[in-house]
N, C-alpha and C positions, 0 to 999 in steps of 0.2 A: 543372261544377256539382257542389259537395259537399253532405251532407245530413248531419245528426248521425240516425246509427242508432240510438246505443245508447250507455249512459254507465255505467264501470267506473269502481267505487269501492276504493278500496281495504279489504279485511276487517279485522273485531277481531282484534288476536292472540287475545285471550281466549274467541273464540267456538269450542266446542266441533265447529262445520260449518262450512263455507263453498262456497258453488257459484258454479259459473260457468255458466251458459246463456241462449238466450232468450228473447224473451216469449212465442213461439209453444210453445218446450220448455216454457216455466214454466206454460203453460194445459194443455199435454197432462199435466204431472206433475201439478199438482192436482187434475184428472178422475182421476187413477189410475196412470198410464201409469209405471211403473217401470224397464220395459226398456229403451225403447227409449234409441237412443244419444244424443249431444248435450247429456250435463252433464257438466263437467270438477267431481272433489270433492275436498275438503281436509279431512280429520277423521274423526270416527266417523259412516259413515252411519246407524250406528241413532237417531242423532239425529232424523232423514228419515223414518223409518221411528213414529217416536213421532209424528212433526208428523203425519202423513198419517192413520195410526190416528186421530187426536183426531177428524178433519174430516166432517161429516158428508153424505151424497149431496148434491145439489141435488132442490127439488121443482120437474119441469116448467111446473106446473099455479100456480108461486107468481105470483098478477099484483102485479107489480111495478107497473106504474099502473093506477090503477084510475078511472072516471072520480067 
């Protein structure tokens, strides 16, 4: 039994970043999580670093449904 995990595109030459990781890396990087290991990069990381700067917390307390 196969299962598709995960689907790799190929990047823009013209994109100034490109990563490779996954979803579980990509939820821990956009909480914050810079160090840890588990993103393969191609470019200038300050690019990453500008993305992240813009993003702002999350509010706990936000109710998403409401009744």
């Amino acid at each position: 039994m196969s299962a598709l995990l995960g689907a790799q595109r190929p990047g823009d030459p013209e994109a100034p970043l490109s990563l490779a990781l996954t979803k579980a890396r990509l939820i821990s990087l956009l909480g914050g999580d810079v160090e840890s290991d588990g993103i393969v990069s191609a470019g200038d990381e300050s690019v990453l670093h500008s993305l992240l700067g813009v993003m702002g917390t999350g509010d706990p307390s936000f109710a998403i449904v409401t009744p």
